[in-house]
SEDRENTOR-824198 format. One record per residue (C-alpha): residue in one letter; z negated, x, y negated. Coordinates in pm, whole numbers, plus 50000, padded with zeros to 5 digits. Each point is the difference from the previous one (the first is absolute). Layout:
<nodes>
 code     Z     X     Y
    a     Z     X     Y
...
</nodes>
This chain:
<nodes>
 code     Z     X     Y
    x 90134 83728 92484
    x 50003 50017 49636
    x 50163 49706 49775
    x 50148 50011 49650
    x 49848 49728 49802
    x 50099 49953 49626
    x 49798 49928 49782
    x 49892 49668 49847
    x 50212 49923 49703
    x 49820 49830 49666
    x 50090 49685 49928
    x 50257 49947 49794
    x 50025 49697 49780
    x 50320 49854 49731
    x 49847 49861 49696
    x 50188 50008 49655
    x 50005 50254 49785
    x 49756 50072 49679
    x 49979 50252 49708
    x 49756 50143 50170
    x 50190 50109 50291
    x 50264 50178 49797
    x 49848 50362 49999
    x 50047 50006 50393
    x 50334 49781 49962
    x 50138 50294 49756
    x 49848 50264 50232
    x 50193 49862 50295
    x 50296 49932 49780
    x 50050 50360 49955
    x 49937 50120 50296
    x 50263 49792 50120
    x 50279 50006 49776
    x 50208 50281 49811
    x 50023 49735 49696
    x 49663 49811 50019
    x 49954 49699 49788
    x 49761 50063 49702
    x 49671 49791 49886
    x 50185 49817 49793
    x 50273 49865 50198
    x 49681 49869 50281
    x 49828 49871 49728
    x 50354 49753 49860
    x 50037 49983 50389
    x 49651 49830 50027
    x 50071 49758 49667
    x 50283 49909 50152
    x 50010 49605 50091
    x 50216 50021 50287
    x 49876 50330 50152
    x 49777 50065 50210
    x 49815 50332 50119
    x 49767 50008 50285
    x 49848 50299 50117
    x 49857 50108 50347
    x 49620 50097 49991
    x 49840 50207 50276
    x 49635 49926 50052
    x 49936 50364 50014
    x 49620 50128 49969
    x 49812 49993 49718
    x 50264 49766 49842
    x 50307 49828 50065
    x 50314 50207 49884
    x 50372 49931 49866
    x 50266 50123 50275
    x 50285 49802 49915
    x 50166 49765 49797
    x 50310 49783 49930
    x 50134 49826 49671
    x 50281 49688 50073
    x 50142 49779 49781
    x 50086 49650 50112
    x 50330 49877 49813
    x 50074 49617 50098
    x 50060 50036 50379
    x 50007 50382 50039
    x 49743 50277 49993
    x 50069 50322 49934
    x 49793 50266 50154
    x 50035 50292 49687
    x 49710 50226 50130
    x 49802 50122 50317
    x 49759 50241 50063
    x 49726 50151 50226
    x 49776 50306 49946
    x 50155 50281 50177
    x 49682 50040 50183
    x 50012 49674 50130
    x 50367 49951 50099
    x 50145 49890 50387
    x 49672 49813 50012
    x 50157 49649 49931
    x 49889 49987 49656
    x 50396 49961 49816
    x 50079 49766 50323
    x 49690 49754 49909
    x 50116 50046 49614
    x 50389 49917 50086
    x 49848 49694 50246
    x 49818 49832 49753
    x 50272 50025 49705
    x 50217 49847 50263
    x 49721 49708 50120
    x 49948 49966 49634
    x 50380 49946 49932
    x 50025 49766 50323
    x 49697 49788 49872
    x 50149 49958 49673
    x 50321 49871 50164
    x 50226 50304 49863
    x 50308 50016 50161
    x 50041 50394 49972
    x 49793 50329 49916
    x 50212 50310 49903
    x 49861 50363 49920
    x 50186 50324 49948
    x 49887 50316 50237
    x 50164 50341 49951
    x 50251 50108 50265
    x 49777 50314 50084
    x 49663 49779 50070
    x 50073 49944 50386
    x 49650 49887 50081
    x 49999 49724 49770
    x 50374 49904 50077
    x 49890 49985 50330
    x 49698 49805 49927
    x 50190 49711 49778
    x 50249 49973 50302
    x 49717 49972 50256
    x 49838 49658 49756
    x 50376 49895 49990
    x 50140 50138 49703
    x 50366 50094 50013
    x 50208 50259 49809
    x 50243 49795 49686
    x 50120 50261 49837
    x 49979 50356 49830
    x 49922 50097 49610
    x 50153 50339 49972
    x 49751 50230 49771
    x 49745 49681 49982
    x 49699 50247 49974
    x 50231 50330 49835
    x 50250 50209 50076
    x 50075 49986 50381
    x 49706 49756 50056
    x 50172 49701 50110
    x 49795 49660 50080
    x 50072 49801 50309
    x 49963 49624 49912
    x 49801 49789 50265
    x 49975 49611 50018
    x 49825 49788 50232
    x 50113 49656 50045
    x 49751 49719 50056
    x 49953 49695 50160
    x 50279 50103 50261
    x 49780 50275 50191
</nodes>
């Protein structure tokens, strides 16, 4: 009898974001997204007082690597989750769940009350992952990322889970 075994992940660790990390962040950016954010928006997103971007490193042989990443702001008592994403390599491995966890155990540590993001309609894995950590559908922006690109609007209320 012959068993499947898969193989050991690298581990993965959150840590914020540097300068540094922005040639892989703007690689993944545009592998990811059909309007990616440029240098300069990371860069005023990183300067930012009440952002925050963390990324997730892999540590992959011969040196730890960028897969992911995610920029909030915190507002008061909300956070606001404005971008996500894993390497397309390295997606459906739990990397975006362990990014989307700790914005959410950051926002719960800091007291907030509730963390919103915006998804488009057509991303069903990620809808499905934001329900699955408790996140529930508010509202629609019709043509929120262009023509015919409408944004579902999430929120996840805390302290009542």
């Amino acid at each position: 009898m012959s068993v499947a075994i898969a193989p050991e992940l690298p581990r993965a660790v959150l840590r914020d974001m540097r300068r540094e990390d922005l040639p892989a962040v703007l690689d993944i950016e545009r592998r990811s997204f059909a309007q990616p954010w440029s240098r300069a928006f990371f860069e005023k997103e990183l300067a930012t007082p009440f952002a925050r971007l963390v990324v997730v490193v892999e540590g992959a042989v011969p040196r730890p690597q960028v897969i992911g990443y995610t920029c909030r702001w915190r507002v008061t008592d909300e956070v606001h989750l404005l971008n996500v994403a894993v390497h397309p390599e390295r997606r459906g491995l739990g990397h975006g769940r362990a990014l989307v966890a700790g914005v959410v155990g950051e926002a719960e540590a800091a007291r907030a009350r509730v963390v919103y993001l915006e998804v488009r309609a057509g991303n069903v894995i990620a809808r499905r992952l934001y329900r699955q950590l408790g996140f529930k559908d508010l509202g629609v922006r019709r043509g929120y990322y262009g023509p015919g690109q409408d944004a579902i609007v999430m929120e996840l209320r805390l302290g009542s889970r």
